[in-house]
C-alpha positions as a Markdown table, in Angstrom:
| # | Residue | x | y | z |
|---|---|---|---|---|
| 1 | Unk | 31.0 | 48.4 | -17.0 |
| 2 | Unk | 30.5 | 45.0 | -15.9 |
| 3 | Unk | 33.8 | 45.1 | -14.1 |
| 4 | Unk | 32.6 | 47.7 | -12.0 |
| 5 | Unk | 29.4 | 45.8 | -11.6 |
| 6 | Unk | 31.9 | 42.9 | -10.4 |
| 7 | Unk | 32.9 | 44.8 | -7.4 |
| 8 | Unk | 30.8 | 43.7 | -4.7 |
| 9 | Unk | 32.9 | 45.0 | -1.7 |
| 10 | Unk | 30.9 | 47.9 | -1.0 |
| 11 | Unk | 27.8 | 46.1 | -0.1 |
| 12 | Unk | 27.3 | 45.7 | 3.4 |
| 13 | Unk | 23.6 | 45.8 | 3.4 |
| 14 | Unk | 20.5 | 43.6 | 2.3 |
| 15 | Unk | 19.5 | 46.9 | 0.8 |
| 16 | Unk | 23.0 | 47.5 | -0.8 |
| 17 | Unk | 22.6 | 43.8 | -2.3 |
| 18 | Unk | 19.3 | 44.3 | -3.7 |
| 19 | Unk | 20.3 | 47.7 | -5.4 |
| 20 | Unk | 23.3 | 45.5 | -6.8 |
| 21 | Unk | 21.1 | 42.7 | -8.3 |
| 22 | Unk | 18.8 | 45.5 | -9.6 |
| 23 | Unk | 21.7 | 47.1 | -11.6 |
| 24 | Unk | 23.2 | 43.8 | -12.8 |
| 25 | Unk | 19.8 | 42.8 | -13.8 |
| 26 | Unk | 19.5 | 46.3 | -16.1 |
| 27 | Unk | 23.3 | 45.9 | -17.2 |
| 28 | Unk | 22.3 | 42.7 | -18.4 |
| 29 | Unk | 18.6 | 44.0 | -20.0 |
| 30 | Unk | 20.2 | 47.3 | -21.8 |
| 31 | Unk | 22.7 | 45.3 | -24.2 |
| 32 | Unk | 21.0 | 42.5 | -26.5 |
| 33 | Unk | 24.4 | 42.7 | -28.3 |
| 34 | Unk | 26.3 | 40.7 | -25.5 |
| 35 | Unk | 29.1 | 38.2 | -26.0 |
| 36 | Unk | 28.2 | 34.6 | -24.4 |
| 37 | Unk | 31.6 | 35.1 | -22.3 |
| 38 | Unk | 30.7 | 38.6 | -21.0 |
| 39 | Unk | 27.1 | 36.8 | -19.9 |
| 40 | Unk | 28.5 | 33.9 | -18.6 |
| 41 | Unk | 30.7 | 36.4 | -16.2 |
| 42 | Unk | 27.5 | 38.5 | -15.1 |
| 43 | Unk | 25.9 | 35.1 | -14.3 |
| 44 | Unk | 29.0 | 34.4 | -12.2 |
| 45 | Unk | 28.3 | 37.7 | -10.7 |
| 46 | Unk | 25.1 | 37.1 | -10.0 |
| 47 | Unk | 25.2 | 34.1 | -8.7 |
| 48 | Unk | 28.0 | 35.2 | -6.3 |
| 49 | Unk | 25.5 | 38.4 | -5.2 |
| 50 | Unk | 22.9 | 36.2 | -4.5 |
| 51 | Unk | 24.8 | 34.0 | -2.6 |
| 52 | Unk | 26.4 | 36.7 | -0.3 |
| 53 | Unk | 23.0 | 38.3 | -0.3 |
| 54 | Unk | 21.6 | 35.5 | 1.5 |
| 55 | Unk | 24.7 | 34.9 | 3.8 |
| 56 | Unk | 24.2 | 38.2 | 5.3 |
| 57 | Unk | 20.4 | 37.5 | 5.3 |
| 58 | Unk | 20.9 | 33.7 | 7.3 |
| 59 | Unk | 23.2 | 35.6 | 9.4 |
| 60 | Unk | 20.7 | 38.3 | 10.6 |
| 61 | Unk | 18.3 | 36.3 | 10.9 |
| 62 | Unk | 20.4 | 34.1 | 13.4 |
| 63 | Unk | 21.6 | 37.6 | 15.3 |
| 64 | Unk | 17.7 | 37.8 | 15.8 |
| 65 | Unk | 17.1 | 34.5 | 16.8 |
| 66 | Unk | 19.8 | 34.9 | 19.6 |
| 67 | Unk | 18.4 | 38.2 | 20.6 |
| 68 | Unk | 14.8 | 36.9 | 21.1 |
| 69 | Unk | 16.4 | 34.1 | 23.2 |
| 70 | Unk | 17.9 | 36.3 | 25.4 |
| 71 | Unk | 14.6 | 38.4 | 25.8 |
| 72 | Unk | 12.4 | 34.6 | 26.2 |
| 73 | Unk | 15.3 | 34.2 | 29.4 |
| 74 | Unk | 14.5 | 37.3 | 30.5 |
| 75 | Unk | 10.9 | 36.6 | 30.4 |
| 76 | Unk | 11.2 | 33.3 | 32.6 |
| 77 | Unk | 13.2 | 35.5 | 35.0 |
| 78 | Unk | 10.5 | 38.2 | 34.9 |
| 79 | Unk | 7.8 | 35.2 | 35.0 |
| 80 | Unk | 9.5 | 33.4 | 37.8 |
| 81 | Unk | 9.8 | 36.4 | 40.2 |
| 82 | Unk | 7.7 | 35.9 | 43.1 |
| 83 | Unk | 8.3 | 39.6 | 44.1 |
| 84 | Unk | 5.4 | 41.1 | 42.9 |
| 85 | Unk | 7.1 | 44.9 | 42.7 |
| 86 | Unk | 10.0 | 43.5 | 41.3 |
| 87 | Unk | 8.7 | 41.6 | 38.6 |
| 88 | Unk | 6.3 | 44.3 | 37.8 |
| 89 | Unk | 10.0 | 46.5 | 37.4 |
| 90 | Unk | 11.5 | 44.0 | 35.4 |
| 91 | Unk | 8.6 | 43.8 | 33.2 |
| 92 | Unk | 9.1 | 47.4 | 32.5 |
| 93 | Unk | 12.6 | 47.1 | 31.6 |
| 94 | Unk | 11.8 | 44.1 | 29.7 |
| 95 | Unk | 9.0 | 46.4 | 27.5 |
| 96 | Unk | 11.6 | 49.0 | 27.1 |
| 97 | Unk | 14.9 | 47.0 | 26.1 |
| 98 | Unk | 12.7 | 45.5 | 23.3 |
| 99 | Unk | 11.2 | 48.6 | 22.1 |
| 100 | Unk | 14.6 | 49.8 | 21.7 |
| 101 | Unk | 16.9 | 46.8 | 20.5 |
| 102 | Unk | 14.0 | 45.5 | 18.2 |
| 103 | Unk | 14.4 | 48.1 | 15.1 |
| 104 | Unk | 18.4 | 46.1 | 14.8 |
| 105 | Unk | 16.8 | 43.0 | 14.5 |
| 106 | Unk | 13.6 | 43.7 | 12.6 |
| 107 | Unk | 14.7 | 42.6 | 9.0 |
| 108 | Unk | 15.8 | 38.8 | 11.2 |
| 109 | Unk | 12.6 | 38.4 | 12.1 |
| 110 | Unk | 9.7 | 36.4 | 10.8 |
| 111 | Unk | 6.0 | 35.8 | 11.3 |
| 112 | Unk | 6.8 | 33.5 | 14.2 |
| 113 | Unk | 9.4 | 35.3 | 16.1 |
| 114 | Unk | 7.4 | 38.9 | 16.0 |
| 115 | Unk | 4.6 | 36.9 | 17.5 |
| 116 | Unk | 6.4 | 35.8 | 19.9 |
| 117 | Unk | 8.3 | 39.1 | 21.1 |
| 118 | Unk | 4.2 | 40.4 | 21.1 |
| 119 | Unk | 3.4 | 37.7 | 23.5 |
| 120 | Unk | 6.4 | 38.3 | 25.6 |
| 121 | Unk | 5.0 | 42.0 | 25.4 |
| 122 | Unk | 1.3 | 41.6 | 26.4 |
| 123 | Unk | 2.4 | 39.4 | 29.2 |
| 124 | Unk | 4.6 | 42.3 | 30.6 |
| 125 | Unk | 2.0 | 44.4 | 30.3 |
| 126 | Unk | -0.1 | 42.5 | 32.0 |
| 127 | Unk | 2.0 | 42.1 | 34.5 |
| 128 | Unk | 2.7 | 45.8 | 35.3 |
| 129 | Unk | -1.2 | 46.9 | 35.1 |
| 130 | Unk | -1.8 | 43.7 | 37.7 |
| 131 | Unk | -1.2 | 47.0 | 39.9 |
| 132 | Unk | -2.3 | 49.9 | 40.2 |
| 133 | Unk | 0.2 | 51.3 | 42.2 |
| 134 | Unk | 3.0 | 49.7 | 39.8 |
| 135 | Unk | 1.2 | 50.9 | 36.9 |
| 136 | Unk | 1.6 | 54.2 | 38.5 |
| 137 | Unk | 4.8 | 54.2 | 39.6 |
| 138 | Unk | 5.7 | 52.7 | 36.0 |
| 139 | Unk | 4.3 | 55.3 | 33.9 |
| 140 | Unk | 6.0 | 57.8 | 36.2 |
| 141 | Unk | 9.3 | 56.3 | 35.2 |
| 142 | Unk | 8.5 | 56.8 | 31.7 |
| 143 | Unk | 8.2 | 60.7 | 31.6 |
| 144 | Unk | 11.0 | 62.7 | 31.0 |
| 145 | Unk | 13.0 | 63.9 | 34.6 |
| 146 | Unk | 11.7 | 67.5 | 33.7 |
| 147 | Unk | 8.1 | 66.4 | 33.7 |
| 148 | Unk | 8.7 | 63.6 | 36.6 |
| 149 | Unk | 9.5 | 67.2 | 39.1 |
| 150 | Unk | 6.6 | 69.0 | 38.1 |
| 151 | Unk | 4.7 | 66.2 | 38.5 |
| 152 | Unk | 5.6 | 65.2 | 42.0 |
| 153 | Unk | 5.0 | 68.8 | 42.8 |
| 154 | Unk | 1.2 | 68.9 | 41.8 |
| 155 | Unk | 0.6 | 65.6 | 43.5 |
| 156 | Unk | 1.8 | 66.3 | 46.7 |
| 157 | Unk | -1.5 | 69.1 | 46.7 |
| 158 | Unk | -2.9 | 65.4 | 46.9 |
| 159 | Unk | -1.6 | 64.5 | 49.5 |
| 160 | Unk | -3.6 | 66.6 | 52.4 |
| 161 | Unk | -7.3 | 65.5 | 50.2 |
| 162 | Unk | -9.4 | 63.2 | 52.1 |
| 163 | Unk | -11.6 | 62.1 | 48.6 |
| 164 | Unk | -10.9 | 59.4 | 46.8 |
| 165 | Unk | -12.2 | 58.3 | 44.0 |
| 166 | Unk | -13.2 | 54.9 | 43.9 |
């Protein structure tokens, strides 16, 4: 059994590695009976699963920190842009590339960085509500083309009215 426990090439996953450690820990806890020689190779074992464990651990952790880079460059371009429509834009695609790349680099990320990417997030926000004709225009872009059509269609009635509320 502890052979098989040995194998370590199906773990891919800090999940997969933690399921590991659990199992060699009950291996371990389910035979008082066990030879010093078979211990000493589960310790080996272990020691081994821990280390990988943390390998893969270090090296998401740097995938995350290269990832919120690239979004704080982003944000200096988005920052720096003194055309107001544009920036408001890229703001907007800013918001929505971290909404969707963040769930791959959530486990990488600690206290500090998720603070960070919220910053980066409130900024952009403000940014696009600095507007209300990009605020508009943004939330627009965020409805599904279907809904975007019929949309259009009832504000065009809009169009021809001479109230506005202020």
């Amino acid at each position: 059994m502890l052979y098989k426990l040995a194998d370590a090439a199906k773990l891919q996953t800090l999940d997969d590695y933690d399921l590991h450690l659990q199992t060699l820990q009950q291996w371990l806890d389910e035979d008082s009976q066990t030879p010093e020689w078979m211990r000493d190779r589960h310790s080996t074992i272990r020691r081994d699963t821990e280390k990988n464990r943390q390998a893969l651990l270090d090296k998401i952790r740097k995938e995350a920190r290269e990832w919120l880079n690239l979004i704080d460059r982003n944000w200096l371009e988005v920052d720096t842009d003194s055309n107001t429509e544009r920036q408001a834009e890229n703001a907007h695609k800013l918001i929505q590339s971290i909404k969707n790349e963040k769930p791959d680099f959530v486990l990488g990320l600690n206290e500090d960085l998720e603070n960070t990417i919220e910053e980066i997030e409130r900024k952009c926000n403000s940014i696009i509500e600095s507007s209300l004709e990009i605020q508009i225009i943004s939330r627009f872009r965020q409805l599904p083309q279907s809904h975007r059509h019929n949309l259009y269609t009832r504000l065009q009635q809009y169009l021809t009215d001479r109230t506005e509320d202020v």
